[in-house]
KEDO-295980 format. One record per residue: x, y, z of N, C-alpha, C in turn; residue number from 1. Coordinates in steps of 0.2 Angstrom, whole numbers, always signed. Atoms other than C-alpha are relative to their C-alpha. Layout:
NODE | X | Y | Z | X | Y | Z | X | Y | Z | NUM
...
***
This chain:
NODE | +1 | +2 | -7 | -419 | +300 | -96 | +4 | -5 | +2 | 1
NODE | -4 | +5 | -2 | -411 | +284 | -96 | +10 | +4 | +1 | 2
NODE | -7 | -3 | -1 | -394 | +295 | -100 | +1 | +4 | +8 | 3
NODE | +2 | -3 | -5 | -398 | +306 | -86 | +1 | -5 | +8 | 4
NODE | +0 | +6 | -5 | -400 | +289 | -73 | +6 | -2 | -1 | 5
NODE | -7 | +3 | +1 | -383 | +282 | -79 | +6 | +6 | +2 | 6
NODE | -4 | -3 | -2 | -375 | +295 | -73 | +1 | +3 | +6 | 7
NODE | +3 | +0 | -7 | -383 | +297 | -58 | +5 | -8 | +5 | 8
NODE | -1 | +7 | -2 | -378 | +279 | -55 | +6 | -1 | +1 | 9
NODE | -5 | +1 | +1 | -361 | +282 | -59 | +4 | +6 | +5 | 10
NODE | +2 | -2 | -5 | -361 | +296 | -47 | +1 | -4 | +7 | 11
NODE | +3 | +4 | -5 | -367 | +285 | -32 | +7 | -4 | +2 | 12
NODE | -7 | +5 | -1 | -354 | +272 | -37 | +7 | +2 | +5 | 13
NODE | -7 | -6 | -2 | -340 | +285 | -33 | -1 | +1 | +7 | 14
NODE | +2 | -2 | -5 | -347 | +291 | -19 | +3 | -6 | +6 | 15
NODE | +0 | +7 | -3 | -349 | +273 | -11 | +8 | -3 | +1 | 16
NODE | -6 | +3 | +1 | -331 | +268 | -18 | +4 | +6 | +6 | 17
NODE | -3 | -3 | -2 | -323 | +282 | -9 | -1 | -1 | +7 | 18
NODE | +1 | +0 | -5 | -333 | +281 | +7 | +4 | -8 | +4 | 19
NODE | -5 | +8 | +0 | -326 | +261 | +7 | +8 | +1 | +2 | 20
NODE | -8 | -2 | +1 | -309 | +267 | +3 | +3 | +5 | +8 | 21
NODE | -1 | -2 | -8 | -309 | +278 | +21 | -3 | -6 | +3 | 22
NODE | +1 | +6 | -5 | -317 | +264 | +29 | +7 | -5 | +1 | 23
NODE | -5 | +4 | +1 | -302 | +253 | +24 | +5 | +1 | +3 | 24
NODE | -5 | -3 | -2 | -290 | +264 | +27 | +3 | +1 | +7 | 25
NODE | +1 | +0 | -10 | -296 | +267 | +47 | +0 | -5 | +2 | 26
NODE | +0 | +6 | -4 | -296 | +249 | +48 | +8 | -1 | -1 | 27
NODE | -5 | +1 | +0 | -280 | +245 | +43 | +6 | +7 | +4 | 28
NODE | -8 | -6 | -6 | -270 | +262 | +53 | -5 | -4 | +7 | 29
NODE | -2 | +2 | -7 | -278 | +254 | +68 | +2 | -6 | +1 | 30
NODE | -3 | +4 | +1 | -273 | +237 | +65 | +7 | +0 | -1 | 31
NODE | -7 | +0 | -1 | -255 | +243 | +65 | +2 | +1 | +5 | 32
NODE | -1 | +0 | -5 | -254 | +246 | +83 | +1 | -8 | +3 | 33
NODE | -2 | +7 | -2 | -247 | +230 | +91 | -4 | -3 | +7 | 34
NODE | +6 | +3 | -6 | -259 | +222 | +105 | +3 | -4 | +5 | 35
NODE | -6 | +0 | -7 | -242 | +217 | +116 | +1 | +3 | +1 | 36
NODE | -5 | -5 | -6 | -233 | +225 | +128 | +8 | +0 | -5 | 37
NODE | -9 | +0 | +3 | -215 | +234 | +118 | +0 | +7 | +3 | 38
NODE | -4 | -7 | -2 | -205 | +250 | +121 | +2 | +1 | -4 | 39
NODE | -4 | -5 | +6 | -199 | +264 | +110 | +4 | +4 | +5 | 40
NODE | -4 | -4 | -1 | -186 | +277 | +111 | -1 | +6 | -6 | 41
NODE | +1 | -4 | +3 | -187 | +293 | +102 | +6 | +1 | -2 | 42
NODE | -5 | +2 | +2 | -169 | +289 | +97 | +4 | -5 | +0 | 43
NODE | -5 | +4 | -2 | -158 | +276 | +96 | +5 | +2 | +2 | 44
NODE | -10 | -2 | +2 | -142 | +285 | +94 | +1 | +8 | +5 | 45
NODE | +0 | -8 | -6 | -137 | +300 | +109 | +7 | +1 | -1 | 46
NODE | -9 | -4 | +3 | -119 | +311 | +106 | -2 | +4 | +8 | 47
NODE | +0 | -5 | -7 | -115 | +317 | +124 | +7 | +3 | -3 | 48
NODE | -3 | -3 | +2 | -103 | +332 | +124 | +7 | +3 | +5 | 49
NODE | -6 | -3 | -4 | -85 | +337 | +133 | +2 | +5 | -1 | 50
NODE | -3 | -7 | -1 | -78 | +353 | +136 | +6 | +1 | +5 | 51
NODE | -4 | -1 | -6 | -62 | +356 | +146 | +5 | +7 | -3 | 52
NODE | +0 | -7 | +3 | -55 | +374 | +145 | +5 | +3 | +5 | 53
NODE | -3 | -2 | -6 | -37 | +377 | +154 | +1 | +8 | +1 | 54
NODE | +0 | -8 | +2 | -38 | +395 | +159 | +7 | +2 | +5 | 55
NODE | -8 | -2 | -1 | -20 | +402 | +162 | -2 | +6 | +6 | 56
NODE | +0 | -5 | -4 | -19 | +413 | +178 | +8 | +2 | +4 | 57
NODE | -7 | -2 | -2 | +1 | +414 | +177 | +5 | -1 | +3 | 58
NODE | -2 | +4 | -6 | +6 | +403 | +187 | +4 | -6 | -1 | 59
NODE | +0 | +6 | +2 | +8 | +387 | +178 | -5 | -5 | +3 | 60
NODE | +7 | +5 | -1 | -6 | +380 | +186 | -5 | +1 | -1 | 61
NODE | +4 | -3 | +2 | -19 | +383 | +178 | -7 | -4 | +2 | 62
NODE | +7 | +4 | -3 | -40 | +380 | +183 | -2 | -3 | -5 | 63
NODE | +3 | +2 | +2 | -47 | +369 | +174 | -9 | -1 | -1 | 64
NODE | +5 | +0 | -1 | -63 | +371 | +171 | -4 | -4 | -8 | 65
NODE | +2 | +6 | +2 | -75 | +355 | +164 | -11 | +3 | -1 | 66
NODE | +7 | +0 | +1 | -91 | +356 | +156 | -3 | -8 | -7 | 67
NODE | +3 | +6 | +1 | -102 | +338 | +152 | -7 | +2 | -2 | 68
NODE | +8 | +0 | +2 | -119 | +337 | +142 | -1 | -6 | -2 | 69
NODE | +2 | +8 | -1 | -128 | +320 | +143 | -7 | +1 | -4 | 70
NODE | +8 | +1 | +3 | -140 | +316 | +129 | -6 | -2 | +6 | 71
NODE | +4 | +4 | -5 | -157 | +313 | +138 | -4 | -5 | -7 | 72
NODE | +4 | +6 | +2 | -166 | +297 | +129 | -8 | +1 | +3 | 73
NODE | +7 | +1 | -4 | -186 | +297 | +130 | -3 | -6 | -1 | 74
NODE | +1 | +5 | +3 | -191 | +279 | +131 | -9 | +1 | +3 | 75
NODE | +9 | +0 | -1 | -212 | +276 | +131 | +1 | -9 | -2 | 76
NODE | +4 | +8 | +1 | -221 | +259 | +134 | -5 | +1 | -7 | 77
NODE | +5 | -1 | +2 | -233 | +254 | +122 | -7 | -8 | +2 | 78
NODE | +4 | +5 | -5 | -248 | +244 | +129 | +1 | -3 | +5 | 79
NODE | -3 | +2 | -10 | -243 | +243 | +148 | -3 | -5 | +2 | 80
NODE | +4 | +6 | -5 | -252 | +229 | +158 | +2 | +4 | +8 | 81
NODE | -2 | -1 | -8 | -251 | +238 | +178 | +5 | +4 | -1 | 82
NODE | -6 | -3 | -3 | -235 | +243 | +182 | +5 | +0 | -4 | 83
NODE | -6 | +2 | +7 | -219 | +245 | +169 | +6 | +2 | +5 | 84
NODE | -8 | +0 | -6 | -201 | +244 | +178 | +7 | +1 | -6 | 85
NODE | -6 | +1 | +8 | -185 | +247 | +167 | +6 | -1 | +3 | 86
NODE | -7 | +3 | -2 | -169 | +243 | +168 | +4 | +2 | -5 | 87
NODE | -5 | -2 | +4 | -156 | +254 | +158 | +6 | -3 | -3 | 88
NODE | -5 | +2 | +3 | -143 | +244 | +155 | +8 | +2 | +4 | 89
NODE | -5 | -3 | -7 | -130 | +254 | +168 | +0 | +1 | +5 | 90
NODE | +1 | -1 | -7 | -135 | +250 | +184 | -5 | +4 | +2 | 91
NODE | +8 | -4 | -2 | -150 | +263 | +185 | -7 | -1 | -2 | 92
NODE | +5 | +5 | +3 | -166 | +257 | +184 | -6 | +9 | +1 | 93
NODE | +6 | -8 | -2 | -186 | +270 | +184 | -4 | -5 | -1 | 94
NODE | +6 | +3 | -1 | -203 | +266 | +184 | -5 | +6 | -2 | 95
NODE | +5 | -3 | +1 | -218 | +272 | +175 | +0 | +0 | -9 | 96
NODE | +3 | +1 | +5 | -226 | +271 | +158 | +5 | +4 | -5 | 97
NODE | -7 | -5 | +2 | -213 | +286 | +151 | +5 | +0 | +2 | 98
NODE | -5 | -2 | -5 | -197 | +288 | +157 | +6 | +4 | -5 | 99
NODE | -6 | -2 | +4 | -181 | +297 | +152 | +5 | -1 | +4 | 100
NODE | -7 | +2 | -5 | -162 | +294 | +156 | +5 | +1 | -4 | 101
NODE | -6 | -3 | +3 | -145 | +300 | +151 | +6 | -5 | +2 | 102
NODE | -5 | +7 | -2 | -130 | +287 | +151 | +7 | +8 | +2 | 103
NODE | -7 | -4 | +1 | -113 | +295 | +157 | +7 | +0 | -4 | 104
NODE | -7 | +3 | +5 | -101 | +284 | +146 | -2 | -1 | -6 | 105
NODE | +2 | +0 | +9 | -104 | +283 | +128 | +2 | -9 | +1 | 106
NODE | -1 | +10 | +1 | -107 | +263 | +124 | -4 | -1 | -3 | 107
NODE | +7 | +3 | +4 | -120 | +253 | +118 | -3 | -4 | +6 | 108
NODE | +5 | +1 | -5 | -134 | +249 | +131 | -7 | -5 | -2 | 109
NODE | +8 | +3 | +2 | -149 | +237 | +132 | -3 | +3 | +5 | 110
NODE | +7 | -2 | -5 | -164 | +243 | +139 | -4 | -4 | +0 | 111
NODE | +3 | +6 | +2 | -176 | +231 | +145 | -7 | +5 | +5 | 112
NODE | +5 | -2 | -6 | -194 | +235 | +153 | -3 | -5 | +1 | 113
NODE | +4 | +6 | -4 | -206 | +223 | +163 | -8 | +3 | +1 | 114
NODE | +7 | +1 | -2 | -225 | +225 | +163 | -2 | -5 | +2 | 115
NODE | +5 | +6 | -5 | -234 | +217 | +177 | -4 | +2 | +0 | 116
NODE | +6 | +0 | -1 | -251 | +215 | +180 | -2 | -7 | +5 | 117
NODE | +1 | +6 | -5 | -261 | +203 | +190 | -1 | -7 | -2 | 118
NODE | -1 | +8 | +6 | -261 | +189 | +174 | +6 | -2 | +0 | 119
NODE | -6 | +2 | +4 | -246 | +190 | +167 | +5 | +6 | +1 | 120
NODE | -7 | -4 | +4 | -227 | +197 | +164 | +3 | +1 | -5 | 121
NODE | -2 | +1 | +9 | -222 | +202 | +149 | +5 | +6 | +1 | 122
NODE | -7 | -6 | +1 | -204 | +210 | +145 | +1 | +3 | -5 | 123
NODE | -3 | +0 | +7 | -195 | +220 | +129 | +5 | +4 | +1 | 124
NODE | -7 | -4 | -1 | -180 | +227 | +126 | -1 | +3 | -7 | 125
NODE | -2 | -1 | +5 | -170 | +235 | +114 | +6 | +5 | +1 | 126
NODE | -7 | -4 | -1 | -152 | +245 | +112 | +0 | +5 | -1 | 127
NODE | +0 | -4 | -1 | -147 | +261 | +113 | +9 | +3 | -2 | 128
NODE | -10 | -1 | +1 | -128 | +268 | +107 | -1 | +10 | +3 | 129
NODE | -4 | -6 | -3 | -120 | +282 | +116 | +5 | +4 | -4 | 130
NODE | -7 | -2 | +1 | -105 | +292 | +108 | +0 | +7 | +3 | 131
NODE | -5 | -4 | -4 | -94 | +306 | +115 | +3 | +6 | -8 | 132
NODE | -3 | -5 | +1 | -90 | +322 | +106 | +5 | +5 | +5 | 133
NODE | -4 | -3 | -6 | -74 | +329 | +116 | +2 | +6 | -2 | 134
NODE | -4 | -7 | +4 | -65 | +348 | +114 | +5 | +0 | +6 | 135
NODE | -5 | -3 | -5 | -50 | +352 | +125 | +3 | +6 | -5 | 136
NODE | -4 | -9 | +0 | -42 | +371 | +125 | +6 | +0 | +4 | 137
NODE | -6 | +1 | -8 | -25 | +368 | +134 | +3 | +8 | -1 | 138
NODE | -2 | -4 | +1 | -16 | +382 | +139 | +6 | +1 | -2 | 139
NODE | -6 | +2 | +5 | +2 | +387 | +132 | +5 | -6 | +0 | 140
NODE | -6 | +3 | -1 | +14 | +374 | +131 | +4 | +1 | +5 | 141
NODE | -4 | -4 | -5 | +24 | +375 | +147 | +5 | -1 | +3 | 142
NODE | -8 | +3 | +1 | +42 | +374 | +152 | +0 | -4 | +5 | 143
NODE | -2 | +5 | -3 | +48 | +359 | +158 | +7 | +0 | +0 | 144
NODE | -5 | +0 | +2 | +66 | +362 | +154 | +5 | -8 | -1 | 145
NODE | -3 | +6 | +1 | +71 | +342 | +154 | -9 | -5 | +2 | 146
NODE | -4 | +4 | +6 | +69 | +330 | +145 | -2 | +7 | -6 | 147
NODE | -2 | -4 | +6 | +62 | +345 | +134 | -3 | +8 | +1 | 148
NODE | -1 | -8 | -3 | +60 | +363 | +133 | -8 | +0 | +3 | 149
NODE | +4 | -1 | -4 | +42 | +364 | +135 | -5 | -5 | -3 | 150
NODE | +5 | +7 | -1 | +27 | +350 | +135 | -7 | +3 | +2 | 151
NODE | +6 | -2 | -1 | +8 | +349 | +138 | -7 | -5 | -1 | 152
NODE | +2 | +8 | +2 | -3 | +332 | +139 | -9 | +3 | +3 | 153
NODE | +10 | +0 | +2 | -24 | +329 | +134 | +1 | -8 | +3 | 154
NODE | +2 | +6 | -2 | -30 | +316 | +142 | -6 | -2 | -5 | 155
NODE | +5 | +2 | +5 | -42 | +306 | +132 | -5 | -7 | +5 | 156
NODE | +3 | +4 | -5 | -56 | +300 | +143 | -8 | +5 | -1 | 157
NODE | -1 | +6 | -4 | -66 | +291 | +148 | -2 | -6 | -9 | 158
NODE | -2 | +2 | +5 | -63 | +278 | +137 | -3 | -9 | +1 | 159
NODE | +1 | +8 | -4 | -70 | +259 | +137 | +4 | -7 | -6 | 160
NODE | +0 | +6 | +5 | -65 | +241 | +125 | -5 | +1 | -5 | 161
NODE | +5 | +0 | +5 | -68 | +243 | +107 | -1 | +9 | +0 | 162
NODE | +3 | -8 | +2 | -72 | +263 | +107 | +3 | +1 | -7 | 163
NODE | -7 | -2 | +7 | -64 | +269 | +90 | +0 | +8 | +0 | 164
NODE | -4 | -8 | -2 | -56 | +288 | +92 | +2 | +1 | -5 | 165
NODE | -1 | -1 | +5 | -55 | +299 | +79 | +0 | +7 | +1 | 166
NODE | +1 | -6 | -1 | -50 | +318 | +80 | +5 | +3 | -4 | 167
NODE | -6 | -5 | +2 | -37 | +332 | +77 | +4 | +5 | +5 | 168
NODE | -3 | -6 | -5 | -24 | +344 | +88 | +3 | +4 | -6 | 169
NODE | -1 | -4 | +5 | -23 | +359 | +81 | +5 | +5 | +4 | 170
NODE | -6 | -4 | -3 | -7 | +371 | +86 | -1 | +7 | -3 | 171
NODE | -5 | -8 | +2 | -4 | +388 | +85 | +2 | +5 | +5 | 172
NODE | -4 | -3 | -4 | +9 | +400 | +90 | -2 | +5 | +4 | 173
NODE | +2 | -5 | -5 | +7 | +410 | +103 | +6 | +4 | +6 | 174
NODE | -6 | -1 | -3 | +19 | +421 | +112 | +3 | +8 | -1 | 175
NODE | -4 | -10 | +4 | +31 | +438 | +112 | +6 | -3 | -5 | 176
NODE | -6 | +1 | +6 | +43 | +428 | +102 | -3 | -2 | -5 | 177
NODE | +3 | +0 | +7 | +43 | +430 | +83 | -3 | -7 | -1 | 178
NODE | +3 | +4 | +2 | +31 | +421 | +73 | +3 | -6 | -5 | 179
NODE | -1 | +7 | +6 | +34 | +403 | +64 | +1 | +4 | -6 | 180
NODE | +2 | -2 | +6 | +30 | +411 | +49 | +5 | +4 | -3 | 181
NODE | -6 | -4 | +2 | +45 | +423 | +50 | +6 | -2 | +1 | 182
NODE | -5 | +1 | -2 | +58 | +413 | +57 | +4 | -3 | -6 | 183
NODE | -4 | +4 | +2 | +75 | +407 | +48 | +0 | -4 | +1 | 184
NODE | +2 | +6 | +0 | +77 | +391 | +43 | +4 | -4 | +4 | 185
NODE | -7 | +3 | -6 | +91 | +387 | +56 | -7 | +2 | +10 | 186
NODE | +6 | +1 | -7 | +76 | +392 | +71 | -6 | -3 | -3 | 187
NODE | +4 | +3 | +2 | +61 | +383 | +63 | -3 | +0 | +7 | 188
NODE | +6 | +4 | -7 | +46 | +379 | +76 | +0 | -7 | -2 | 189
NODE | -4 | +7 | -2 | +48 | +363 | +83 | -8 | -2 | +1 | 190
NODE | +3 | +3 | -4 | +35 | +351 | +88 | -2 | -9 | +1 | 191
NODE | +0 | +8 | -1 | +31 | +331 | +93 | -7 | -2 | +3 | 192
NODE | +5 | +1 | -4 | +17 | +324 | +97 | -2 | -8 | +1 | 193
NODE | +1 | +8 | -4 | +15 | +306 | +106 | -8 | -2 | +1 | 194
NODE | +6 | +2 | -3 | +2 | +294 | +107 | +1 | -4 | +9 | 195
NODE | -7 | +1 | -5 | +6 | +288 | +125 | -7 | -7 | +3 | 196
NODE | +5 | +5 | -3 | -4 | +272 | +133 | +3 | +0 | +10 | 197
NODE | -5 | +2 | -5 | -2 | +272 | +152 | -4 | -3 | +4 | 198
NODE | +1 | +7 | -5 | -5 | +260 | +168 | -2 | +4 | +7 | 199
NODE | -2 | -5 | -8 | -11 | +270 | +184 | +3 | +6 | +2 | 200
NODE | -1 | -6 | -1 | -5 | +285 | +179 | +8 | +0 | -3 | 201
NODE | -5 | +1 | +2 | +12 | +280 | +173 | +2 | -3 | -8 | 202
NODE | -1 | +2 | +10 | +17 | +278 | +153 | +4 | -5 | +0 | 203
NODE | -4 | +7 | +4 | +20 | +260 | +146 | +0 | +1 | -6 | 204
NODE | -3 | +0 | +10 | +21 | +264 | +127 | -2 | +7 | -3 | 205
NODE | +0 | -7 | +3 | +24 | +280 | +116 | -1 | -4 | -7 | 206
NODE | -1 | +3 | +9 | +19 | +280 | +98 | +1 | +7 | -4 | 207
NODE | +0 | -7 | +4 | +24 | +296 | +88 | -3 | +1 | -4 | 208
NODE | +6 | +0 | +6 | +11 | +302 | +78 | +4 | +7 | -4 | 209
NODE | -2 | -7 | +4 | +21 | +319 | +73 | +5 | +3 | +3 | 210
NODE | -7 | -3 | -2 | +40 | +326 | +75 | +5 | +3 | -4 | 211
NODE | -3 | -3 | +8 | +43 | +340 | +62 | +2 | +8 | +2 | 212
NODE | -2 | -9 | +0 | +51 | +358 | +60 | -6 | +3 | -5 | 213
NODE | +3 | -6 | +4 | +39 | +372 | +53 | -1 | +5 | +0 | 214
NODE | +0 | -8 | +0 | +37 | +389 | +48 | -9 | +3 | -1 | 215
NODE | +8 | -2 | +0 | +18 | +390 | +48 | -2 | +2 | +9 | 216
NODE | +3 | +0 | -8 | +8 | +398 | +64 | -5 | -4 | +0 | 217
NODE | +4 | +6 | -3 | -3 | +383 | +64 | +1 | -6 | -5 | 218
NODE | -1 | +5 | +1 | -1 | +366 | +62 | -8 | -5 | +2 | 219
NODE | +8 | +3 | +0 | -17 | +354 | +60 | +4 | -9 | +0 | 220
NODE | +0 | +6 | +2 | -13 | +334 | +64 | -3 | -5 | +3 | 221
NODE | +4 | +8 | +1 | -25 | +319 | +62 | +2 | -4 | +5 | 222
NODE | -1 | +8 | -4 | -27 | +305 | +74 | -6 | -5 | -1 | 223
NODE | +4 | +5 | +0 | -34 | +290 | +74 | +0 | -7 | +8 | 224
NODE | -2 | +5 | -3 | -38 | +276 | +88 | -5 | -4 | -2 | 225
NODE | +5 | +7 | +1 | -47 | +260 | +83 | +4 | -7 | +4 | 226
NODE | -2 | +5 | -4 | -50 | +245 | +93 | +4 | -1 | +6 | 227
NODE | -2 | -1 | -6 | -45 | +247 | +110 | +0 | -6 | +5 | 228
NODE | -2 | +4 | -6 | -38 | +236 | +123 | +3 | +2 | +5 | 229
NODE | -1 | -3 | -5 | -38 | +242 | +138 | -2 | -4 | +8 | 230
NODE | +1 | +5 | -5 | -35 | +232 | +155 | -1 | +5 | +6 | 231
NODE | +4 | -6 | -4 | -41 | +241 | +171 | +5 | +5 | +3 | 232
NODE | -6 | -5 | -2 | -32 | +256 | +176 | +3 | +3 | -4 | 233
NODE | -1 | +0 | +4 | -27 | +258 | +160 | -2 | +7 | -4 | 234
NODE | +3 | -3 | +3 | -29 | +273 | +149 | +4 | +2 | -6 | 235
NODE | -2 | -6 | +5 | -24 | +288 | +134 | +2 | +3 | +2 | 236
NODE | -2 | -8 | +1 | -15 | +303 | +133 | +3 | +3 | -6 | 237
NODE | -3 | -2 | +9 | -8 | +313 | +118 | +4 | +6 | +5 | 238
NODE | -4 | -6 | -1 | +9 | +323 | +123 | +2 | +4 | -5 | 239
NODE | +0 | -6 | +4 | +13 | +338 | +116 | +9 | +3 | +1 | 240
NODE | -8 | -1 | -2 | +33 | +342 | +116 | +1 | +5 | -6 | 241
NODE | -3 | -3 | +5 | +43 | +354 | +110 | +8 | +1 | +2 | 242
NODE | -5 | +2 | -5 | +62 | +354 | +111 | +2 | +7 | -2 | 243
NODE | -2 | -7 | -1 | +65 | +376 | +109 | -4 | +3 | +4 | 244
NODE | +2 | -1 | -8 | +62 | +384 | +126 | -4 | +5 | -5 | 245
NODE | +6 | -6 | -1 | +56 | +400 | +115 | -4 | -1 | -5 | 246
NODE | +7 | +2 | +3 | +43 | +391 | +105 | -7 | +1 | +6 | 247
NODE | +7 | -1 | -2 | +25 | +397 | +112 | -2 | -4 | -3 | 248
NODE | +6 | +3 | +4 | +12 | +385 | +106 | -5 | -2 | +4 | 249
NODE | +6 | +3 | -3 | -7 | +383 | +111 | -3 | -2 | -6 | 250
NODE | +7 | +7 | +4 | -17 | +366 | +108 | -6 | +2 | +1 | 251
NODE | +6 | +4 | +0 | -33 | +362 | +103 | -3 | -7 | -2 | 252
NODE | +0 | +10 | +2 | -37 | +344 | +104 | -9 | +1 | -2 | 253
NODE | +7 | +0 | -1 | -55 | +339 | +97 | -2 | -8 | -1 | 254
NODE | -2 | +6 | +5 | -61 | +320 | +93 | -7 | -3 | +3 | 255
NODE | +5 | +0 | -2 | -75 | +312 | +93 | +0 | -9 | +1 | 256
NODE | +1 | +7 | -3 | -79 | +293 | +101 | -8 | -5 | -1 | 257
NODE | +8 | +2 | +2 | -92 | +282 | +93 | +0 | -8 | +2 | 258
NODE | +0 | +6 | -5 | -95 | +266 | +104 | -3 | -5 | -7 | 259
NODE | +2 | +5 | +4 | -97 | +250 | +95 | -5 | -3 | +2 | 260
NODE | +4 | +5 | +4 | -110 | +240 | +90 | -2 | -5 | -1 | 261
***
């Protein structure tokens, strides 16, 4: 009998211990809610995306057509007081316990919100980064006959102080005239490629990143920009030259821009 009781007992124990153990547990997850006024984000980090896509209608002028996707950000109050007002950090502001917003320039952003009520004001912030995935599709290289046979320029935009730039232009031949690939080595495919800085629309500085003969129908070359100093009116472009009139070649530029921090 006594064995019979001690195990009863040790039973009970368990039981009790266990019950304690969820009681604990419910107190401590609600004790981790914060009894201020803050705001969250369901991401810090948003990649909006470019597209531009020149479609050839034989002309040499071609339509360009432009396609933009704007991360949306979900930002939530957590213990509102009254009213909650925000303030994006770009000039746009909303109102209301939830809200969501998409930035158009890739940066780094403070968000701030304002909980009123009829005691007190209580504010919180916190930041948000933007970056930029770009793709450009240009159509073929096209003659310019001076200064060179044919040319074809990416604009690299929009661009702010500080952004760092990192992508690729990829080349391949294109055309009725033979391929790269077959030519002797007295016609090689030609090509150059400039970094170019300009002012208003007009080029203050070239930097050549690439100016080689090949026999390949495609050519793959690396870019880099870090640390930008850019004064207003000021931007990027990447030319594309070539100096044999019967070289066909179509770019694809791609690169992606990750806003500092």
């Amino acid at each position: 009998m006594k064995y019979q009781i001690s195990i009863l007992a040790v039973i009970a124990i368990v039981l009790i211990s266990a019950s304690a153990g969820a009681l604990i547990s419910r107190t401590v997850s609600n004790t981790s809610e914060p009894d201020w006024f803050d705001i969250e984000v369901d991401s810090a980090n948003g990649t909006n995306s470019y597209t531009l896509i020149e479609v050839d209608e034989g002309d040499n002028n071609e339509e360009r057509v432009v396609t933009e996707t704007y991360h949306i950000f979900e930002f939530s109050s957590v213990n509102p007081e009254g009213s909650v007002t925000w303030d994006f950090g770009d000039g746009n502001s909303g109102m209301g316990y939830e809200v969501n917003h998409s930035y158009e320039e890739p940066g780094t952003y403070m968000v701030m919100a304002t909980s009123i009520d009829s005691s007190e004001v209580q504010t919180s912030a916190l930041w948000v980064v933007v970056d930029l995935n770009a793709f450009v599709e240009s159509d073929n290289m096209e003659c310019e006959c001076a200064p060179t046979a044919k040319d074809t320029v990416v604009d690299i935009t929009p661009l702010t102080n500080g952004d760092e730039i990192s992508g690729f232009i990829r080349v391949e031949h294109d055309g009725s005239s033979e391929s790269c690939s077959l030519r002797n080595p007295l016609q090689e495919c030609h090509l150059r490629v400039i970094i170019q800085k300009t002012s208003n629309g007009e080029v203050i500085s070239n930097d050549i990143l690439f100016d080689e003969n090949f026999r390949t129908n495609e050519v793959v070359i690396d870019f880099e920009l870090t640390e930008l100093e850019l004064e207003d009116g000021q931007g990027v472009q990447i030319r594309l030259e070539t100096d044999q009139l019967r070289d066909w070649h179509k770019p694809y530029t791609e690169w992606s821009m990750n806003a500092p921090i």
